[in-house]
C-alpha positions as protocol buffer text, in pm:
chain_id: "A"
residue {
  index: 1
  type: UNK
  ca { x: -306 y: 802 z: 531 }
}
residue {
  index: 2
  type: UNK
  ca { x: -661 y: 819 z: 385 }
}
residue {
  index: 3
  type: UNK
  ca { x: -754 y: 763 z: 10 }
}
residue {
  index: 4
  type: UNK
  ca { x: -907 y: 1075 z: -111 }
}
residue {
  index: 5
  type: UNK
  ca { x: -1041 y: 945 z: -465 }
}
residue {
  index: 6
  type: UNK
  ca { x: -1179 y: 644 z: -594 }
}
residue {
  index: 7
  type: UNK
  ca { x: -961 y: 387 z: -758 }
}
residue {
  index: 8
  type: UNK
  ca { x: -960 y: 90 z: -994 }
}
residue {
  index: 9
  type: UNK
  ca { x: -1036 y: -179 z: -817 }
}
residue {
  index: 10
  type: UNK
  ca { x: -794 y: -519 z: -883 }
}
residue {
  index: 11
  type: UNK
  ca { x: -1028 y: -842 z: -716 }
}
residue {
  index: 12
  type: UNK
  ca { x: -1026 y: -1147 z: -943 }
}
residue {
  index: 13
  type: UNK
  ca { x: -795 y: -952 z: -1213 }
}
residue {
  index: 14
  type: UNK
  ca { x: -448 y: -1073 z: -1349 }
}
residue {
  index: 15
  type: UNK
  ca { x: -141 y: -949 z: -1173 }
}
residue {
  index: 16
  type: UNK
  ca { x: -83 y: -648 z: -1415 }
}
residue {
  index: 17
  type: UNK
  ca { x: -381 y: -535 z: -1330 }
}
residue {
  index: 18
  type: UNK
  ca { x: -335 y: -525 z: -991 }
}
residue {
  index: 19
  type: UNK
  ca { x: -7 y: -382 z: -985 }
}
residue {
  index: 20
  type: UNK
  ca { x: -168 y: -84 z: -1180 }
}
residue {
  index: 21
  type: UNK
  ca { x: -450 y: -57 z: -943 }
}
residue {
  index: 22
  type: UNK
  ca { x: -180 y: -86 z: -676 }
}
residue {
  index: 23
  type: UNK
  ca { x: 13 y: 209 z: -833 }
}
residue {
  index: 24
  type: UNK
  ca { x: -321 y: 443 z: -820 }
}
residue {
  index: 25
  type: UNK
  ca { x: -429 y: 366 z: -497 }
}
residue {
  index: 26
  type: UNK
  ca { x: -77 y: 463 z: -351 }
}
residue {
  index: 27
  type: UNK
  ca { x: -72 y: 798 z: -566 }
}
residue {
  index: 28
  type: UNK
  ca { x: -419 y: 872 z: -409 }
}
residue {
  index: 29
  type: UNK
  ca { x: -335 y: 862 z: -57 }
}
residue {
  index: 30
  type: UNK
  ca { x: -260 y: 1159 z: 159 }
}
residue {
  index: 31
  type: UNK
  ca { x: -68 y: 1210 z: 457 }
}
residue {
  index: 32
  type: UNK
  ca { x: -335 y: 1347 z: 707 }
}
residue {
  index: 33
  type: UNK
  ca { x: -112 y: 1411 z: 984 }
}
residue {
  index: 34
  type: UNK
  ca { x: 223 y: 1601 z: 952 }
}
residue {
  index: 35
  type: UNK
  ca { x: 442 y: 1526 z: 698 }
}
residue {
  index: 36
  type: UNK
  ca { x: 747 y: 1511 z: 935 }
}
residue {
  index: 37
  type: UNK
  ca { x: 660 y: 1281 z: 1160 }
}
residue {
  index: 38
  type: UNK
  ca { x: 694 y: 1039 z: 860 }
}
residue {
  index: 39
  type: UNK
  ca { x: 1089 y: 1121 z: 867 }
}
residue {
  index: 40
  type: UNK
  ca { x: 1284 y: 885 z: 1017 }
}
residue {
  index: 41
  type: UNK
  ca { x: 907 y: 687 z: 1158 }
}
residue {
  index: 42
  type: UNK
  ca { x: 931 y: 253 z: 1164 }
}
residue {
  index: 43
  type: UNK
  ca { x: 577 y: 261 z: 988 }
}
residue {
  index: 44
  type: UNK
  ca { x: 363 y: -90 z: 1007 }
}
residue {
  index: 45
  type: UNK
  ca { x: 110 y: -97 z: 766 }
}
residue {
  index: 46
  type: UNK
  ca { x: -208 y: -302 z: 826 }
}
residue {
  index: 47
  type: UNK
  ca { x: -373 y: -446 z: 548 }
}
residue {
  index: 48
  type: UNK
  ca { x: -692 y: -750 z: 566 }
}
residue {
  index: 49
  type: UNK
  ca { x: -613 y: -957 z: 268 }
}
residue {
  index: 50
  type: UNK
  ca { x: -260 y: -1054 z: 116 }
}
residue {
  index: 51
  type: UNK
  ca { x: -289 y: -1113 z: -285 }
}
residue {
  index: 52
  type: UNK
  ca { x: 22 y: -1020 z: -460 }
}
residue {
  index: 53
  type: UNK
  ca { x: 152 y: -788 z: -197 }
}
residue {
  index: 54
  type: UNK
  ca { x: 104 y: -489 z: -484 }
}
residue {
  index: 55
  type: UNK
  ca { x: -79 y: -303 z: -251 }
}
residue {
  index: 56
  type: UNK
  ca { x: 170 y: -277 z: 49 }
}
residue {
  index: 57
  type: UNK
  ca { x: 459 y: -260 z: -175 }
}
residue {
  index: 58
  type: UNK
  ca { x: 337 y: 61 z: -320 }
}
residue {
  index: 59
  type: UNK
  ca { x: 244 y: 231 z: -19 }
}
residue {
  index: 60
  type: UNK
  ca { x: 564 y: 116 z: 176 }
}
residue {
  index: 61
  type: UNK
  ca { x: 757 y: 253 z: -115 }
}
residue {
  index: 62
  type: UNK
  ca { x: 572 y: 545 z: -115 }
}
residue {
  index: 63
  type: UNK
  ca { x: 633 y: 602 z: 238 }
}
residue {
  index: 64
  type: UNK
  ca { x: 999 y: 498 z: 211 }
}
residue {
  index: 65
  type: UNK
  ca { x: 1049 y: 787 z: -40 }
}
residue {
  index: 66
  type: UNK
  ca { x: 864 y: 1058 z: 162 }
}
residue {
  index: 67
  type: UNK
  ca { x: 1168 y: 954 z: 434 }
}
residue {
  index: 68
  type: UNK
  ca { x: 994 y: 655 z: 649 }
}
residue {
  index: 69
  type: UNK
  ca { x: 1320 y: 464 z: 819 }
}
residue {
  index: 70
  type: UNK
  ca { x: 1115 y: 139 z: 805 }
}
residue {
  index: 71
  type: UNK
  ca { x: 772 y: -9 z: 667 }
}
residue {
  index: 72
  type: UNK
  ca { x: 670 y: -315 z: 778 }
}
residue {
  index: 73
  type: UNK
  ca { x: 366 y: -515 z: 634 }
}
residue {
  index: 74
  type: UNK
  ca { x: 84 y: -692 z: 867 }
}
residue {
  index: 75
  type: UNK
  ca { x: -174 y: -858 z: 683 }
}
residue {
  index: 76
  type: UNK
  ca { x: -487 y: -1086 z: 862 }
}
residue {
  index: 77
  type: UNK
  ca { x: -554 y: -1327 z: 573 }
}
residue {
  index: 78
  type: UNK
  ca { x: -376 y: -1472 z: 253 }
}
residue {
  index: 79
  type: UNK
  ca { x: -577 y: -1567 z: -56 }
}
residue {
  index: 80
  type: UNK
  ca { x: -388 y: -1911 z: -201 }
}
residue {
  index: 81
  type: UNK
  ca { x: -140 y: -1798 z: -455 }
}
residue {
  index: 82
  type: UNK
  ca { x: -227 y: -1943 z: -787 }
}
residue {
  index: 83
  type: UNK
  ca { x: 49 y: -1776 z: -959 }
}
């Protein structure tokens, strides 16, 4: 998937924030490949830093709806949750 458009970006905001960011980077992303192969696909997502998880959980359920079987999340780093 590639992110055709700039988006709001969500570092050091407060978790609504972030979960609207999270919403408009998901809605910008395009499929660059062919849309079937995401039928039915076990899909890991790779992401560098874990916040709220807003970011994967829009994507995955992005994915999910276009027919994914199964998105799984791998992140490298957490930032300490501070609620």
């Amino acid at each position: 998937m590639v992110k055709g458009s700039q988006t709001p970006r969500s570092a050091n905001r407060n978790l609504d924030v972030k979960r609207a960011a999270a919403a408009a980077h998901a809605a910008a992303l395009t499929w660059t490949g062919d849309t079937g192969d995401i039928k039915g696909a076990a899909i890991l997502l790779v992401d560098d830093v874990f916040t709220s998880g807003s970011q994967l959980q829009r994507v995955a359920l992005r994915l999910r709806t276009s027919g994914a079987a199964d998105v799984r999340g791998l992140v490298l780093a957490a930032v300490p949750w501070s609620g």
